[in-house]
N, C-alpha and C positions, 0 to 999 in steps of 0.2 A: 635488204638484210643488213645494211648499214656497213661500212669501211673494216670492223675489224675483223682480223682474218681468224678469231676463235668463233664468232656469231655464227653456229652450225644448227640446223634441224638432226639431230641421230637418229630419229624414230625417219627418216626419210631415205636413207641410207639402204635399210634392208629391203623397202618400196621398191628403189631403183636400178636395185642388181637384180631381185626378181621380175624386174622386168625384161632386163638387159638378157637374162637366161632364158624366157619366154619366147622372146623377137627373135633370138640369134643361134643358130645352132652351134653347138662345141667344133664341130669340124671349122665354123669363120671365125673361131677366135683360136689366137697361136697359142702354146707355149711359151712361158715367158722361163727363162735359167736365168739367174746372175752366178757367174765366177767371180770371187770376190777373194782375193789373198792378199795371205798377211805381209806387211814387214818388205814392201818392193815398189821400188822406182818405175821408172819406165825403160828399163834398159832389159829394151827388147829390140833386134834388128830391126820392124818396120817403123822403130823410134831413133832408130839411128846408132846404136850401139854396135859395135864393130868383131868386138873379140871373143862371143859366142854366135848362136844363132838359134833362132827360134823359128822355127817352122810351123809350127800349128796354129801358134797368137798371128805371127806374120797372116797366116790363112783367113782367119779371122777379118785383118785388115784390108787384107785382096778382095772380100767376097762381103764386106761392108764399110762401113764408117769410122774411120778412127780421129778421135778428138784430139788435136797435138797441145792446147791449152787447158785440162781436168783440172780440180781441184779438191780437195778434202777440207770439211771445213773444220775437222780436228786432228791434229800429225797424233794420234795414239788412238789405239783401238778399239776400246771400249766408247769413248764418248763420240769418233767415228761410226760405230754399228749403232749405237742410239740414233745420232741421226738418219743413218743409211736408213732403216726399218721402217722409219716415220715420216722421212721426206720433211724433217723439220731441221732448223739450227741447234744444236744439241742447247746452248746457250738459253733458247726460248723454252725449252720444256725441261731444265732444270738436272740437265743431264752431263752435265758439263766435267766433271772430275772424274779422271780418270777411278772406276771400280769405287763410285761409290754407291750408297745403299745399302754397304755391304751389315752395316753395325745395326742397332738398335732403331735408327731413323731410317724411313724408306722413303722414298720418291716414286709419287707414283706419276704418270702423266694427263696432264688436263682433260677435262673429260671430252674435249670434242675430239681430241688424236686417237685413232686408232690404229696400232699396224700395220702396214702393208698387207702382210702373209691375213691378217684377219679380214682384208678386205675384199683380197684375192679370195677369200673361202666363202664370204658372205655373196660372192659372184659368181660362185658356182666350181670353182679352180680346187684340186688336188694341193696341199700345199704342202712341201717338204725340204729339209735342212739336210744338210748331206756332203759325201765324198763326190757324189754324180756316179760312180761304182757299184756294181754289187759285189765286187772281191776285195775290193783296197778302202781303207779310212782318208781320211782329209789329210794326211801323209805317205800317201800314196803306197803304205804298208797293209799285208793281209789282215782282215780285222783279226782281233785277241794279239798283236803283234803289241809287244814293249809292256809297258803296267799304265797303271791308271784308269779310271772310270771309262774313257773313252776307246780304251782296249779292248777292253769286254765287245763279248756280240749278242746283238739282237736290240729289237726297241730304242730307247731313246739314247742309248753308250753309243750309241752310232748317226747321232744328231751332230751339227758339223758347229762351228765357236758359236755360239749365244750369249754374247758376252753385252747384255745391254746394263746402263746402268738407273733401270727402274723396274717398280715391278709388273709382270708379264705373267700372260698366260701359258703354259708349255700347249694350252691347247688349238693354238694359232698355227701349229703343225699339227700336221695328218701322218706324219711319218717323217723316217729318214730318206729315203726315194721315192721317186713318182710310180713304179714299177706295181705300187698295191692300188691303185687309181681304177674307177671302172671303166667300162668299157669304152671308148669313145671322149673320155673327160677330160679337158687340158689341165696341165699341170702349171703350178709357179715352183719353181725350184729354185735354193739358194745351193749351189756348192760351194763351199768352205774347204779354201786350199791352204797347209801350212807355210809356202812359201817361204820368206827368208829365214822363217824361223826353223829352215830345216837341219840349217847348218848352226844352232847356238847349240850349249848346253857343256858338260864338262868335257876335256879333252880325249877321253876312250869315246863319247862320244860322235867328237867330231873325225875322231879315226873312224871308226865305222861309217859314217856318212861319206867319208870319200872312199870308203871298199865300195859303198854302195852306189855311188856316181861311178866308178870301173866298171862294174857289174851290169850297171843298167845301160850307160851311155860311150860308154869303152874306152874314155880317159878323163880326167879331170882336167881342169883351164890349168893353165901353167901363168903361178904369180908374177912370172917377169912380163908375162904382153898386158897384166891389167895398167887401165889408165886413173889414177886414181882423181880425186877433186885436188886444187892447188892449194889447198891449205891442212893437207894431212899427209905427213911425210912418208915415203918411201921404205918404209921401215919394214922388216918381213913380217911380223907378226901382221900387221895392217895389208901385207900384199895377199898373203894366204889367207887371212878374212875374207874379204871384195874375190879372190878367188874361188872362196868358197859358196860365196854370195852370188856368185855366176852360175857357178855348176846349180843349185839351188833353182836360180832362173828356167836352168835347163830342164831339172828336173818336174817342176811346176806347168812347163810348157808340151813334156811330153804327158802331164798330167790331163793338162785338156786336150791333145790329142787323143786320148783315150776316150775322156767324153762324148766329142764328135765321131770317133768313132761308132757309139755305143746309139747315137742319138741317130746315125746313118743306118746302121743295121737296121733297126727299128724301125727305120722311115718318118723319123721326127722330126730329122734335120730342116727340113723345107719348113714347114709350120712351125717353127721355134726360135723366136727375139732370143737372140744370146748377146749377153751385155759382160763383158771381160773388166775389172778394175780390179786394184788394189786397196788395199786400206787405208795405208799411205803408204811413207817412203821408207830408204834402207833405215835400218837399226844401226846408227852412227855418232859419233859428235854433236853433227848439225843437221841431223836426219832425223828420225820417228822422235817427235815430242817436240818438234822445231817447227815453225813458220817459213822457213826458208824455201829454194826450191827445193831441197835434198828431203826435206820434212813432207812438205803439202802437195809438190805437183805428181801425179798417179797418169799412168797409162790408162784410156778410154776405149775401149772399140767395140762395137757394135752392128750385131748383123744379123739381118732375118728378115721376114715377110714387109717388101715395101723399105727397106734401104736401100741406097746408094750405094753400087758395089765400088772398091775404090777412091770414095770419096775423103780428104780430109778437110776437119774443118779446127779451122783456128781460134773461134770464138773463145770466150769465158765460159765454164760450163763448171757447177758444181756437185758433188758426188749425190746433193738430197735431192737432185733432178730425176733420179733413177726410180726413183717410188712413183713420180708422176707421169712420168714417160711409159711406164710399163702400164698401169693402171690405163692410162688413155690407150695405149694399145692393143690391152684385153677388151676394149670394148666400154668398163666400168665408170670413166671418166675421174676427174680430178676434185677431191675436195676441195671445198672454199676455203679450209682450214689452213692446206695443207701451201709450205712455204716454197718446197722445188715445183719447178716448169716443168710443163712438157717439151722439149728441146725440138723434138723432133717434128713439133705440130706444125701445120702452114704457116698460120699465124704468129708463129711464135717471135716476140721481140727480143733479139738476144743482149748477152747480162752486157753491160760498159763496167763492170767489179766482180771481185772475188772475194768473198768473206773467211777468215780464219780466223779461229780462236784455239789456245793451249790453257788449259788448267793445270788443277793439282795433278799429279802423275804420283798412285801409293802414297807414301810418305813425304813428298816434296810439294809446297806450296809453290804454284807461280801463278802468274796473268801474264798474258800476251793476245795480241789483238792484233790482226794485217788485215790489208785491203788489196788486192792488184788491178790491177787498171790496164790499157791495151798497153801501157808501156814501160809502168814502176810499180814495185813492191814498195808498200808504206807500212813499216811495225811498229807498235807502240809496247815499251815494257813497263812495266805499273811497278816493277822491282829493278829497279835501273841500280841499286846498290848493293845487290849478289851477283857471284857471279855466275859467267854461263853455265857451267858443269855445276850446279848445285850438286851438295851430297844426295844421292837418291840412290839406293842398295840394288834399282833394278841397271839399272845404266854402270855404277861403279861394280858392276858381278861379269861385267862382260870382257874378255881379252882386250878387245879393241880399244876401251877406254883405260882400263888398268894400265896398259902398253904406251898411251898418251900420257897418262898420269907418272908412269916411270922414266919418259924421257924429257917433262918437265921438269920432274924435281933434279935431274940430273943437268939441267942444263943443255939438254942437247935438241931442244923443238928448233926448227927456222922459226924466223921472226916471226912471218903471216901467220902459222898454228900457234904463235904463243901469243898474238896480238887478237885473233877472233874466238880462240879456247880458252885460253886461261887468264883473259884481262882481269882482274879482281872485283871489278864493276862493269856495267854494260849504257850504252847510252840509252835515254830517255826513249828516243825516235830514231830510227833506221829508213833511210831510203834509198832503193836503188833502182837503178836503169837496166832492169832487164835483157834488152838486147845489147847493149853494151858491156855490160856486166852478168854475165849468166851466173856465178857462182858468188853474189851477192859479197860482193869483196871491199868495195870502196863507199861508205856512205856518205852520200850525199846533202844527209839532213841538215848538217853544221857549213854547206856550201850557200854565201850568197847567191849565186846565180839558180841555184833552184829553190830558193824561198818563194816565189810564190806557190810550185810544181807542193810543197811540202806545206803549204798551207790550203791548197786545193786537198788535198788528201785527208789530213786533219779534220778539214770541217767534212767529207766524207765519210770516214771512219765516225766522226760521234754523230753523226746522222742515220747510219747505220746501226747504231747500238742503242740507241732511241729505239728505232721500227722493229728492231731484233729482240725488245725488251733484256738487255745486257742484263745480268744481273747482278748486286754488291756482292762485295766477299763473303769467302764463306764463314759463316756462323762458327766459333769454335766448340759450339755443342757437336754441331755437322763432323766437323774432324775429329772431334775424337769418337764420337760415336762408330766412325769409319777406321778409325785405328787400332780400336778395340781388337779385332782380329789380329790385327799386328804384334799385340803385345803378352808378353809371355810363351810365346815359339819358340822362343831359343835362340832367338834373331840380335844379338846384340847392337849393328849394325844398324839397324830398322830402328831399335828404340835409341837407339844415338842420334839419329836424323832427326828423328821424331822429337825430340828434346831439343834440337836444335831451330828447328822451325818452331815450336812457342816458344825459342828464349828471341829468335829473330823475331816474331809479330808483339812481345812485350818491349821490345825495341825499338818499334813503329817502320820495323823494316819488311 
């Protein structure tokens, strides 16, 4: 079939799961769930976080495998779940900016990728998107609870984020729960958790959110025990954020307790791969839309028919592994196409890198490019002359940053938040030492003594974007076609960015 990994037969595809449903009966193939939330790190106790506690996830970990080195290979949502879905680098099938597709130009994906959930269906699998509940939504509220499309009840208002950026069939789901499945038939289930996103939104908002961490969990985390990262100061607004950002934790954790609950009743539990990750990291500074560890590294755990209870493993492991693991699980086996491993197979040769990539995020143009290795983060910024916090309306709408941006202009950041936040420029290449440096503080790259460690990585990094088929900038027909929706909202803010980034790329910046 020749080395490259698009050379697929697709008329062979439906052959081979109808064989796979012939040979095997539904009762020897499991259930496969992914819990998949938004907007969260890995600070969860069996990760070593200290000033909540998670008891369900922890459960999870007890009773299988938890990866202490995961990776995402996009820190934002959308061009993360393009990957997740397809077991591909979002970068190789064109999916790479954050909500685009959205204008007049659409993306569709290559014709030998197919979905997951459509592969899981063509194998004979129940597929559905979902809260994991038949009483609560993917924010853990009774459905019709708040406005919006996804308030509504019944059918597909009750499909849990599908946030990819190309275009899709809605008919790759069979439903919102496994629950309408017949008799006897395994299910693939995504459950879609709000997680940190539970705690954003206006300030009545997040007043309510903390009645409802009283309410549900019988007190809220107290700002003075959080520990924050050493480069974002102590400041309250920032402690009852990360505070709030706990309780959230909390809430998301009694959320899958609830599922296992529901999956035990049932008597599902034993027969059912449940795969726990995040999408990426906290919504911060140097978190969701970042390369960093606060950005890329996600909580892992895994557990069902044939793991290791207890086990952790340290490997490199990245989140588009999850399509291929599960698929060789159900029985259906792994496309040729397709770019994640099965991690969990005998044979399997584990990664020596981690690949990440950051694009446009709405209205803000960037690149960035990392690799990690067992021992250093290597990032490359393609805009080394803006700076960190570009203008971007999603990130400057949130307290946390507003609060940063108010105690710069005043004068009042430490030095380390105004040397890694607000430099006016950023360097070319970032490299850092990992276990030395957990909080990616000192770079390396401009050090003689790891010149070679940063020319090793280098020729890594553009070896990988070779084989990844990287792709050039985007087209400015692409963005605007994608801005479209942006403009005339009412958003002045949006169309100020927006004017900003083409007066920067007529700049050659």
């Amino acid at each position: 079939m020749g080395s490259d990994p698009f050379i697929f037969h697709p008329y062979m595809r439906p052959l081979l799961c109808l064989i796979v449903a012939l040979t095997a009966s539904a009762a020897d193939r499991p259930n496969v769930l992914w819990l998949i939330v938004d907007d969260m790190s890995a600070n969860f106790s069996c990760y070593g976080e200290k000033t909540i506690t998670t008891p369900h996830v922890d459960r999870l970990a007890q009773e299988g495998t938890r990866f202490s080195r995961a990776y995402v290979t996009a820190p934002v949502c959308s061009p993360c779940r393009s990957a997740l879905v397809t077991g591909m680098y979002q970068t190789t099938i064109g999916a790479h900016h954050h909500r685009s597709g959205r204008g007049e130009l659409k993306i569709t994906l290559p014709k030998e990728v197919t979905p997951t959930p459509k592969l899981f269906q063509q194998g004979g699998y129940y597929t559905c998107i979902g809260s994991g509940l038949t009483d609560l939504d993917f924010r853990g509220l009774p459905f019709g609870a708040g406005k919006g499309k996804k308030a509504k009840t019944g059918g597909a208002s009750r499909l849990g984020k599908t946030d990819y950026n190309f275009e899709w069939d809605p008919a790759i789901y069979d439903s919102h729960d496994w629950a309408g499945r017949k008799s006897g038939q395994p299910f693939f289930m995504q459950v879609q958790l709000h997680g940190g996103k539970l705690r954003e939104g206006a300030e009545a908002g997040r007043v309510q959110f903390r009645e409802r961490v009283i309410r549900e969990l019988g007190a809220g985390t107290d700002p003075a025990k959080v520990t924050l990262p050493p480069y974002y100061p102590r400041d309250p607004v920032l402690l009852q954020d990360w505070a709030d950002y706990l309780d959230a934790v909390r809430l998301t954790d009694a959320h899958v307790g609830r599922v296992l609950a529901r999956l035990e009743k049932e008597g599902q539990l034993a027969n059912t791969l449940i795969v726990f990750m995040t999408d990426h990291g906290i919504s911060h500074a140097r978190g969701k839309q970042f390369l960093y560890e606060e950005g890329a590294h996600v909580p892992l755990v895994i557990r069902g028919p044939g793991i290791p209870a207890g086990q952790v493993r340290p490997d490199l492991v990245e989140h588009i592994d999850l399509a291929a693991l599960s698929l060789s699980a159900a029985g259906l086996g792994v496309p040729a196409w397709m770019q994640g491993k099965d991690i969990l197979a005998a044979n399997y040769a584990k990664r020596d890198e981690a690949f990440s990539a950051r694009d446009r995020c709405d209205e803000t143009t960037e690149k960035l490019r990392s690799l990690r290795t067992d021992k250093f983060i290597y990032i490359r910024n393609y805009h080394p002359e803006r700076p960190h916090l570009q203008p971007c309306a999603y990130k400057d709408g949130k307290p946390t940053v507003q609060r940063l941006r108010e105690l710069h202009a005043a004068g009042q950041l430490p030095e380390l938040s105004e040397k890694l936040l607000f430099s006016p420029t950023r360097p070319r290449e970032e490299l850092y030492e990992l276990a030395a440096d957990p909080h990616q503080i000192r770079n390396l790259a401009g050090d003689p003594a790891y010149a070679a460690v940063l020319a090793e990585h280098r020729r890594r990094l553009d070896a990988k974007l070779v084989a990844t088929r990287d792709p050039g900038p985007e087209s400015m027909a692409m963005y605007g076609s994608d801005m479209k929706p942006y403009v005339g909202k009412g958003s002045p803010v949006i169309e100020g960015n927006i004017a900003q980034m083409k007066k920067w790329a007529s700049e050659g910046k």
